[in-house]
N, CA, C and O of each residue as an XYZ file, in Angstrom:
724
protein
N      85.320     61.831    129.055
C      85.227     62.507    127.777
C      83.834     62.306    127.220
O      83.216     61.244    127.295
N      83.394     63.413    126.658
C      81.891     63.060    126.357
C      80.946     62.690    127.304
O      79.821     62.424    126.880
N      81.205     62.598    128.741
C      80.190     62.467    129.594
C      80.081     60.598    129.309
O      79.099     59.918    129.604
N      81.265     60.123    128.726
C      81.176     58.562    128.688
C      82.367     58.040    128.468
O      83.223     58.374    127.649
N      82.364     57.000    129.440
C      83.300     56.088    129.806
C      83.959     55.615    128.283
O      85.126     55.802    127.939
N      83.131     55.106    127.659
C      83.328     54.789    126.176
C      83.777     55.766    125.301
O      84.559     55.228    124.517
N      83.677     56.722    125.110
C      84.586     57.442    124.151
C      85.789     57.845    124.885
O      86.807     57.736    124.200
N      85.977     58.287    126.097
C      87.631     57.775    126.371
C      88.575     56.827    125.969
O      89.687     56.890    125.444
N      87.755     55.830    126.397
C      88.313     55.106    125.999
C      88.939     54.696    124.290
O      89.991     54.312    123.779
N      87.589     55.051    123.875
C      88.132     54.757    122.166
C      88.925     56.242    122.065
O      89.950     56.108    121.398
N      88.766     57.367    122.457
C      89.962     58.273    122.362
C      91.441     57.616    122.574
O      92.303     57.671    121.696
N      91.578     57.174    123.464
C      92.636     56.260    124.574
C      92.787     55.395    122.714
O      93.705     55.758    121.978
N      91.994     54.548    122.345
C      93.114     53.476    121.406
C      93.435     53.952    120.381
O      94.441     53.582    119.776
N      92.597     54.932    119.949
C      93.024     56.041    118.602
C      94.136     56.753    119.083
O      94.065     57.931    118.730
N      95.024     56.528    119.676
C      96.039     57.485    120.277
C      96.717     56.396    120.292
O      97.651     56.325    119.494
N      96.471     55.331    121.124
C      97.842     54.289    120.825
C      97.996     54.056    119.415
O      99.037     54.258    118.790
N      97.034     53.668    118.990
C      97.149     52.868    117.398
C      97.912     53.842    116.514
O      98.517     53.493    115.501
N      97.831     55.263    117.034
C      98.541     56.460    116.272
C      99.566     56.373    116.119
O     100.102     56.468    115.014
N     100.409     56.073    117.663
C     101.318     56.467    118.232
C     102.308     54.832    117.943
O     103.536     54.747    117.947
N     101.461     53.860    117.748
C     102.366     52.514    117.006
C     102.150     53.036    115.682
O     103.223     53.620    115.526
N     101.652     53.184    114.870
C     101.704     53.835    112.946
C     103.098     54.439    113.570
O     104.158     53.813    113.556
N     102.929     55.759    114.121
C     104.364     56.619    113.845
C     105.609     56.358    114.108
O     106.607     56.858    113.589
N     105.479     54.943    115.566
C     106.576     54.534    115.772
C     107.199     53.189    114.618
O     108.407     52.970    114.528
N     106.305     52.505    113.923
C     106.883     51.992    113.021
C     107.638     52.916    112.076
O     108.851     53.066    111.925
N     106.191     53.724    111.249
C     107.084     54.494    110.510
C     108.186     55.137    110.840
O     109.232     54.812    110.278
N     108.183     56.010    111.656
C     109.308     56.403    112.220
C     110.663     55.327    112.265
O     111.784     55.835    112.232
N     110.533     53.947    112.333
C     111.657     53.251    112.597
C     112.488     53.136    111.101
O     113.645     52.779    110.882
N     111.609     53.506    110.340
C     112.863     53.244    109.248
C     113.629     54.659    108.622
O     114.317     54.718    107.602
N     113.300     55.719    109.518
C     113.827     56.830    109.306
C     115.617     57.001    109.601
O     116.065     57.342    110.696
N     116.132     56.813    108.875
C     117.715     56.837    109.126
C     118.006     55.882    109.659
O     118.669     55.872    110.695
N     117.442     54.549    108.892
C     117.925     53.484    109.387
C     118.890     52.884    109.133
O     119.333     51.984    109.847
N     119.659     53.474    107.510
C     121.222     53.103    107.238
C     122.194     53.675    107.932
O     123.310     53.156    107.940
N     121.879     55.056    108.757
C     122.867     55.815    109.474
C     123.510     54.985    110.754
O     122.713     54.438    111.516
N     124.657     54.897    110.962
C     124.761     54.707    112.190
C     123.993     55.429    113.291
O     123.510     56.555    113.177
N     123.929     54.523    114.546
C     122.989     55.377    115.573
C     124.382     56.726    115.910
O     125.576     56.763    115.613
N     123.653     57.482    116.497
C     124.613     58.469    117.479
C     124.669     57.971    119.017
O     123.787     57.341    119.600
N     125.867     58.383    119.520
C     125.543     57.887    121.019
C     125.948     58.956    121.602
O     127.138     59.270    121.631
N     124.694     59.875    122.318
C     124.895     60.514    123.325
C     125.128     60.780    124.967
O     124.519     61.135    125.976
N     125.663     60.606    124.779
C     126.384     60.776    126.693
C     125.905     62.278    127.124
O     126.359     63.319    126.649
N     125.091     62.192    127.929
C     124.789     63.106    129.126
C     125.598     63.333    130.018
O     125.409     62.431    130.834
N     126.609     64.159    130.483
C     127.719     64.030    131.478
C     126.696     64.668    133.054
O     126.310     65.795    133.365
N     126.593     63.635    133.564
C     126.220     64.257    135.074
C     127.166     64.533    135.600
O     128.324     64.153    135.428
N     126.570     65.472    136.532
C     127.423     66.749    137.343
C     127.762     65.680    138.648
O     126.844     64.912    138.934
N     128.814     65.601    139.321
C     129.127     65.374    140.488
C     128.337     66.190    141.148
O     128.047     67.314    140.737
N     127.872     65.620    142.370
C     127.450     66.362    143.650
C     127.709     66.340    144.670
O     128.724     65.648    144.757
N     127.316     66.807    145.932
C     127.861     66.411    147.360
C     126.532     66.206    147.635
O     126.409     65.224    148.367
N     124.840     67.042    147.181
C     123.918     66.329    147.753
C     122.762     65.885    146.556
O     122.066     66.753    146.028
N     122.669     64.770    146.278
C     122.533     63.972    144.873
C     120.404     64.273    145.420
O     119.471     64.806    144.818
N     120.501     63.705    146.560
C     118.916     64.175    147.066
C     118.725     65.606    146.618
O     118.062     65.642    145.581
N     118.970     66.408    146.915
C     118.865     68.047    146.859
C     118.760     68.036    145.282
O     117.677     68.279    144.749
N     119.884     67.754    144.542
C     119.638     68.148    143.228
C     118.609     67.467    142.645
O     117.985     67.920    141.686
N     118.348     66.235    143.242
C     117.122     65.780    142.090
C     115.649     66.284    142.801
O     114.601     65.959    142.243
N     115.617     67.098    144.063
C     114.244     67.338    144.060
C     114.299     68.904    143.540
O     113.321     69.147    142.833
N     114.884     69.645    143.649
C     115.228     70.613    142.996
C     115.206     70.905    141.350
O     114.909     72.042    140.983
N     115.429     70.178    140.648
C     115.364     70.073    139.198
C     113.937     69.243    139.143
O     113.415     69.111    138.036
N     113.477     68.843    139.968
C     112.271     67.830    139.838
C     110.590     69.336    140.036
O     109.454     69.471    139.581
N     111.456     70.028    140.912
C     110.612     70.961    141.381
C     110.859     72.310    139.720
O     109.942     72.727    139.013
N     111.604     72.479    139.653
C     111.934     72.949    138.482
C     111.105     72.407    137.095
O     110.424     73.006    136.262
N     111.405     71.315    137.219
C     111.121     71.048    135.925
C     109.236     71.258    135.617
O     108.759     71.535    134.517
N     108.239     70.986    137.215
C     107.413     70.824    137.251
C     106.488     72.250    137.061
O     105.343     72.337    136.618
N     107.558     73.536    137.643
C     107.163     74.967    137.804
C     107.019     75.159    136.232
O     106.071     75.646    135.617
N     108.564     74.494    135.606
C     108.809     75.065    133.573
C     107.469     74.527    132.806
O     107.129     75.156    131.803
N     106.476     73.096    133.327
C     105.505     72.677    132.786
C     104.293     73.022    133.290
O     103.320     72.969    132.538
N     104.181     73.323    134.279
C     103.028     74.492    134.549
C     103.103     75.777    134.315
O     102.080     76.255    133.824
N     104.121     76.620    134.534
C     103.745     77.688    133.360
C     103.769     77.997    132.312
O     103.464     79.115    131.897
N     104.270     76.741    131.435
C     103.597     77.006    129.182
C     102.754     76.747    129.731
O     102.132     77.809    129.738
N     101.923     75.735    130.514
C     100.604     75.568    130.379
C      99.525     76.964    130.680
O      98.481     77.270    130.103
N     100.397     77.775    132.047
C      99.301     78.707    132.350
C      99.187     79.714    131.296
O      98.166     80.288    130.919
N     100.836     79.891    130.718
C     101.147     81.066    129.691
C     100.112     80.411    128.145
O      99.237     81.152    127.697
N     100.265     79.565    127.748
C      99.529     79.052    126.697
C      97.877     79.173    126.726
O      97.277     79.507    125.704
N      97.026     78.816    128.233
C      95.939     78.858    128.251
C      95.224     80.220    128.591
O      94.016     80.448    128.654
N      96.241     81.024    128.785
C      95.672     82.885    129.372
C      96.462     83.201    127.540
O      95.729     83.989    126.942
N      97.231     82.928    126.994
C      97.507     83.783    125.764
C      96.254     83.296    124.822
O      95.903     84.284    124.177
N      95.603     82.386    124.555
C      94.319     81.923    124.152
C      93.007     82.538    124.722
O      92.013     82.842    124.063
N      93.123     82.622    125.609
C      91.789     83.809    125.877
C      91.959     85.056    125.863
O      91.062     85.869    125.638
N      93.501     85.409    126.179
C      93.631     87.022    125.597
C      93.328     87.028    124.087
O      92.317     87.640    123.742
N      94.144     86.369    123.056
C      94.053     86.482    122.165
C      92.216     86.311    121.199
O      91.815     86.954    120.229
N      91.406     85.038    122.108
C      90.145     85.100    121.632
C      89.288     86.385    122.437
O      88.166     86.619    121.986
N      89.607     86.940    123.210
C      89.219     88.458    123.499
C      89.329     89.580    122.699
O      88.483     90.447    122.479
N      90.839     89.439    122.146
C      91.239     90.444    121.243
C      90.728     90.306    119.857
O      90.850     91.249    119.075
N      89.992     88.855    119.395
C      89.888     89.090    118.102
C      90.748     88.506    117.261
O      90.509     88.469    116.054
N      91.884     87.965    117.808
C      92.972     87.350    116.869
C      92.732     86.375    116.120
O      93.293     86.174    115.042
N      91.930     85.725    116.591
C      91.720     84.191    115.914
C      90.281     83.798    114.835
O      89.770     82.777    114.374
N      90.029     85.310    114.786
C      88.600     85.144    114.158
C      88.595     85.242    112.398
O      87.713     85.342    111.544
N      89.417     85.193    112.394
C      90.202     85.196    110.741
C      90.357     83.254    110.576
O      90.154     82.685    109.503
N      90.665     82.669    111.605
C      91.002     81.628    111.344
C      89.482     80.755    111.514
O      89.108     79.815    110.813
N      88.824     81.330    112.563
C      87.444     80.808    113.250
C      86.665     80.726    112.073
O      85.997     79.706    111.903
N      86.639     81.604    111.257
C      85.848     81.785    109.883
C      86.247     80.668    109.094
O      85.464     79.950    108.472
N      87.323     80.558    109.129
C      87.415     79.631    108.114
C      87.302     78.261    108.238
O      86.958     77.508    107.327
N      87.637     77.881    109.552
C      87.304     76.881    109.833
C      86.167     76.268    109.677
O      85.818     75.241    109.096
N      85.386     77.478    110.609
C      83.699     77.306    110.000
C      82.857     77.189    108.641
O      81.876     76.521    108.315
N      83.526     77.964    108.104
C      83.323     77.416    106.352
C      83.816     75.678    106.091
O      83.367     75.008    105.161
N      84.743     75.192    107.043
C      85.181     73.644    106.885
C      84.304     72.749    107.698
O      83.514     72.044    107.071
N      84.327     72.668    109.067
C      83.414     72.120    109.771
C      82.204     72.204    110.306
O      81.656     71.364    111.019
N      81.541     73.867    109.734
C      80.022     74.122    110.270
C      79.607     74.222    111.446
O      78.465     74.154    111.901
N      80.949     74.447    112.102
C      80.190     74.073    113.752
C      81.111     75.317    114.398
O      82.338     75.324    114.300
N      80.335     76.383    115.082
C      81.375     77.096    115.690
C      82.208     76.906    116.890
O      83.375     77.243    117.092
N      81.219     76.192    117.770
C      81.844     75.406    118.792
C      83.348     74.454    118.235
O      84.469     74.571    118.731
N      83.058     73.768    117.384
C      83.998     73.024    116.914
C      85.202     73.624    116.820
O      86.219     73.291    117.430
N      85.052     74.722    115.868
C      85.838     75.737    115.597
C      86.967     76.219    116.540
O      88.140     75.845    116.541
N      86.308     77.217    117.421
C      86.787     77.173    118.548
C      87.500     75.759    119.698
O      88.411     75.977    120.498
N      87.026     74.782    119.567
C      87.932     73.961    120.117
C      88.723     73.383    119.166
O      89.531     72.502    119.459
N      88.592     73.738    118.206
C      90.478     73.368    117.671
C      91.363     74.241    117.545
O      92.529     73.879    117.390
N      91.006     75.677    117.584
C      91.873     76.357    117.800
C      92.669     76.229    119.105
O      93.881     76.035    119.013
N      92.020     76.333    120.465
C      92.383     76.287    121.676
C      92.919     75.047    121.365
O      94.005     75.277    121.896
N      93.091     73.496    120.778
C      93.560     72.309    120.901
C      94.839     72.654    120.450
O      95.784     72.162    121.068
N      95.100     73.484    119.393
C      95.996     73.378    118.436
C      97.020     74.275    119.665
O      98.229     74.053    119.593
N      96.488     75.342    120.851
C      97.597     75.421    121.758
C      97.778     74.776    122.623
O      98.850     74.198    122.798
N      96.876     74.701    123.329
C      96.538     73.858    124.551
C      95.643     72.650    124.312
O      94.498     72.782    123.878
N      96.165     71.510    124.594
C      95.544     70.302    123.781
C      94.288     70.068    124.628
O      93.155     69.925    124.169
N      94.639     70.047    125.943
C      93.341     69.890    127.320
C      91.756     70.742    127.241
O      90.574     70.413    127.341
N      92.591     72.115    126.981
C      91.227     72.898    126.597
C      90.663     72.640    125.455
O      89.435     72.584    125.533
N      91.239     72.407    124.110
C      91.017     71.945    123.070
C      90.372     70.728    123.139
O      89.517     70.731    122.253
N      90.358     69.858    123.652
C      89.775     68.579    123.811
C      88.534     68.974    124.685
O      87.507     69.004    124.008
N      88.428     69.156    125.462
C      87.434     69.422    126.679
C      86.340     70.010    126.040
O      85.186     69.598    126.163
N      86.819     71.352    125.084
C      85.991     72.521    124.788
C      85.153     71.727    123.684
O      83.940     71.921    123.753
N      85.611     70.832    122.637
C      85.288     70.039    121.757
C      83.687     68.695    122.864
O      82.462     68.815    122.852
N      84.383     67.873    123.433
C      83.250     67.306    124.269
C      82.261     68.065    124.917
O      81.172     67.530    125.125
N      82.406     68.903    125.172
C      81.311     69.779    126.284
C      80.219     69.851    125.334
O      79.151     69.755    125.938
N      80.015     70.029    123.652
C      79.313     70.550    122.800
C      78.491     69.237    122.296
O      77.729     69.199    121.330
N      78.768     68.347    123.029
C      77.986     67.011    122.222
C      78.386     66.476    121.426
O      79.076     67.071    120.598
N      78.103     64.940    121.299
C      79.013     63.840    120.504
C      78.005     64.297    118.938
O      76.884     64.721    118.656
N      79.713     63.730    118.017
C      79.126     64.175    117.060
C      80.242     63.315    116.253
O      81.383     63.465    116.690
N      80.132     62.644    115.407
C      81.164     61.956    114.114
C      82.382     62.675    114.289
O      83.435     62.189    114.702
N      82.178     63.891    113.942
C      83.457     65.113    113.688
C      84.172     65.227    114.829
O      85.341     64.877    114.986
N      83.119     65.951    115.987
C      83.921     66.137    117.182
C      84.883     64.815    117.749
O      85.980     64.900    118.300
N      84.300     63.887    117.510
C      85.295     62.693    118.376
C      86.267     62.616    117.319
O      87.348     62.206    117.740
N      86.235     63.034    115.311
C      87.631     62.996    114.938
C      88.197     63.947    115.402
O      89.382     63.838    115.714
N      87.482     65.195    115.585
C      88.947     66.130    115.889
C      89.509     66.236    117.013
O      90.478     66.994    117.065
N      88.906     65.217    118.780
C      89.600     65.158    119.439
C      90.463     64.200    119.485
O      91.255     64.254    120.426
N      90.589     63.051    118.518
C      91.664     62.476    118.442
C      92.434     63.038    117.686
O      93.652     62.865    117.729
N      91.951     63.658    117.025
C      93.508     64.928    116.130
C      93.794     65.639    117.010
O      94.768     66.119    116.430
N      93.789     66.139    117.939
C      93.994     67.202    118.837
C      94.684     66.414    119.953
O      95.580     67.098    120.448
N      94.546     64.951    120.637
C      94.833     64.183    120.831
C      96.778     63.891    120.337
O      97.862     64.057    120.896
N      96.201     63.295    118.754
C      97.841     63.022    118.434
C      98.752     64.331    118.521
O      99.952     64.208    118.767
N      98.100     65.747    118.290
C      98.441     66.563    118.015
C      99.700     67.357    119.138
O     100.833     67.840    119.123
N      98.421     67.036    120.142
C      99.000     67.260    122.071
C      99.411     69.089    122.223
O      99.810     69.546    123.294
N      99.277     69.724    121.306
C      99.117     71.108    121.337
C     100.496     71.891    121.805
O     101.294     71.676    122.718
N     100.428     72.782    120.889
C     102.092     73.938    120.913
C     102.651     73.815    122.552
O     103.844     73.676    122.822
N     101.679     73.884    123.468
C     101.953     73.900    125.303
C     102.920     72.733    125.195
O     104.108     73.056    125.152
N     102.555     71.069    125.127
C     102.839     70.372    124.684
C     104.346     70.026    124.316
O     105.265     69.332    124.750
N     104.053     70.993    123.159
C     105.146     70.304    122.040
C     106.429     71.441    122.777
O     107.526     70.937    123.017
N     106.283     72.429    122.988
C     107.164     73.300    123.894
C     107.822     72.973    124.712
O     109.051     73.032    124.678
N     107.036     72.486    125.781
C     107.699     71.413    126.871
C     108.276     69.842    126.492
O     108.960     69.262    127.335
N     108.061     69.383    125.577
C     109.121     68.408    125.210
C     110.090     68.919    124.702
O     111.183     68.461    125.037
N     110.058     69.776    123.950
C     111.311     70.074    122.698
C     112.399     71.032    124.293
O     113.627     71.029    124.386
N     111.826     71.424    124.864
C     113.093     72.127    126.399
C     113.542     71.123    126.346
O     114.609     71.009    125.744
N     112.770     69.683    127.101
C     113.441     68.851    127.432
C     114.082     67.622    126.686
O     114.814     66.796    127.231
N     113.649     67.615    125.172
C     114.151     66.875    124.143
C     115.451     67.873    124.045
O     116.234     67.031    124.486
N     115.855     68.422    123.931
C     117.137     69.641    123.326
C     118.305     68.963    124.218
O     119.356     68.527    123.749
N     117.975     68.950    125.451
C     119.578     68.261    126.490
C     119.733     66.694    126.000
O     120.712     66.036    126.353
N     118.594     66.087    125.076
C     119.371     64.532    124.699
C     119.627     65.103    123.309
O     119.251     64.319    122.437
N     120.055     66.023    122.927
C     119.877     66.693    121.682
C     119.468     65.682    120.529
O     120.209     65.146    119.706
N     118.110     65.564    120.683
C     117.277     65.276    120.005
C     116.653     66.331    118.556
O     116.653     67.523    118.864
N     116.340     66.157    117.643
C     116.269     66.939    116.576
C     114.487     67.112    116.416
O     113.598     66.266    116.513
N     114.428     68.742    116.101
C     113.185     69.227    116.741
C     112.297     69.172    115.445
O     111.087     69.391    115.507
N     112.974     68.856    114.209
C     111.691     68.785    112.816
C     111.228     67.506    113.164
O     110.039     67.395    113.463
N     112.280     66.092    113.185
C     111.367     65.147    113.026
C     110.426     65.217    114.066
O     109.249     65.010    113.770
N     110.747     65.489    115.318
C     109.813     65.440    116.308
C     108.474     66.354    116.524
O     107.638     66.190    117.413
N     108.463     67.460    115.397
C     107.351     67.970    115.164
C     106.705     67.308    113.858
O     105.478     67.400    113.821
N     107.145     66.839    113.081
C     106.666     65.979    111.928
C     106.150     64.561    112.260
O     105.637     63.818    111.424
N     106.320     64.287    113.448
C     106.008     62.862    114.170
C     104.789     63.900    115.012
O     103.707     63.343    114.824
N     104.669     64.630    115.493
C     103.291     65.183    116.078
C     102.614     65.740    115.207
O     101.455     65.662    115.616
N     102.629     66.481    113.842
C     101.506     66.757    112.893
C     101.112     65.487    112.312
O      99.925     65.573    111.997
N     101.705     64.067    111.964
C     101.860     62.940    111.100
C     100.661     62.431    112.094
O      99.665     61.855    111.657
N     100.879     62.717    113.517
C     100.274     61.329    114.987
C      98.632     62.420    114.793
O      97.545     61.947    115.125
N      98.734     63.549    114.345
C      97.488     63.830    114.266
C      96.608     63.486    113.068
O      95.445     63.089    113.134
N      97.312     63.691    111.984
C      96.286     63.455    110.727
C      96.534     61.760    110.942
O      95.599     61.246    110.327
N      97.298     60.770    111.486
C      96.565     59.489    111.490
C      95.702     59.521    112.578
O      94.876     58.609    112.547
N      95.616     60.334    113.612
C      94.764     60.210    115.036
C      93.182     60.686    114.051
O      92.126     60.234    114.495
N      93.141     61.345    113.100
C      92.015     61.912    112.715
C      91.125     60.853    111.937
O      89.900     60.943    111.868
N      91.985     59.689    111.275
C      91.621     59.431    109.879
C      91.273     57.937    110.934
O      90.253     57.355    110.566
N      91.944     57.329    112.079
C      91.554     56.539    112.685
C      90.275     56.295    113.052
O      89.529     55.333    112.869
N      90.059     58.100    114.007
C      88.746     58.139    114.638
C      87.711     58.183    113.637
O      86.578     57.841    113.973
N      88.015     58.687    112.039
C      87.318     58.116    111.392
C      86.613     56.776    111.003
O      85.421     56.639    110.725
N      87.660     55.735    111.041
C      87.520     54.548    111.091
C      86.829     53.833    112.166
O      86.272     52.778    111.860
N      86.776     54.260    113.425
C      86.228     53.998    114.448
C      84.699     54.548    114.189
O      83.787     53.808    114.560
N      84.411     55.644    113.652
C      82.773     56.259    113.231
C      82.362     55.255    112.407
O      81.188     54.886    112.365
N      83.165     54.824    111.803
C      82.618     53.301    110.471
C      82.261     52.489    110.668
O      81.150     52.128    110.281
N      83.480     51.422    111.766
C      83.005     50.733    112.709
C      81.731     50.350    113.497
O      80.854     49.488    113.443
N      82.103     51.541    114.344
C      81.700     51.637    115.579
C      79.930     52.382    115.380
O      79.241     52.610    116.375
């Protein structure tokens, strides 16, 4: 990241340190409720090998294509013009068009979003907004958990309110790290 070993890395602890904030907070969320206990009923099989490379192969095809569908609907869409309503404004916030552009692409695709952000040179801002983009982990992301969060029927606000929450502390961290550091 950044062409240095070192801001990975401090990307890397601004993401844990995020990701312990939300899991504390998070722990006292319905903490008078009783837990729920969900039982997953597995299917009997006759070939237990077969089904798990099969759903393994499955599951891997369902997470590579949000990714391909997410990173081609982002360049169709910055082809078409769609996002330049938002690009503006951003740019009126952060001054940087490059910037701009990699948070949009972060905010779908977190990889391009991150990447597109480093390629442009270290900068205070850029390393906060790839740790926001970071906690954020992008709609591709959050898509492919919530498929596979839905069969432990898991509930899809808090778990998007725990990924906007892991970004604005991922942001305000890497701030803290510019202070620091």
């Amino acid at each position: 990241m950044f062409n240095d070993i070192t801001f990975g890395v401090a990307l890397y602890l601004c993401h844990i340190l995020s990701s312990i904030t939300i899991g504390f907070g998070f722990s006292f969320y319905k903490r008078n409720c009783p837990p729920s206990l969900t039982v997953i009923k597995a299917k009997s099989s006759e070939n237990v090998i077969y089904d798990c490379v099969l759903s393994a192969v499955n599951s891997a095809l369902f997470v590579g294509g949000l990714i391909a569908v997410f990173y081609l609907l982002v360049e169709v869409f910055f082809s078409l013009g769609v996002f330049n309503p938002i690009l503006s404004l951003l740019n009126g916030i952060v001054n940087d068009q490059n910037l701009s552009k990699a948070i949009v692409f972060g905010i779908f695709e977190n990889t391009k979003g991150v990447k597109t952000a480093s390629l442009f040179g270290v900068s205070k801002l850029s390393f906060c907004v790839c740790a926001m983009l970071c906690g954020f982990s992008g709609l591709s992301t959050i898509f492919q958990s919530v498929a596979f969060l839905k069969k432990a029927k898991i509930k899809t606000a808090p778990f998007l309110l725990s990924k906007a929450t892991s970004a604005v502390i991922g942001f305000f961290i890497g701030v803290l790290f510019n202070v620091i550091f």
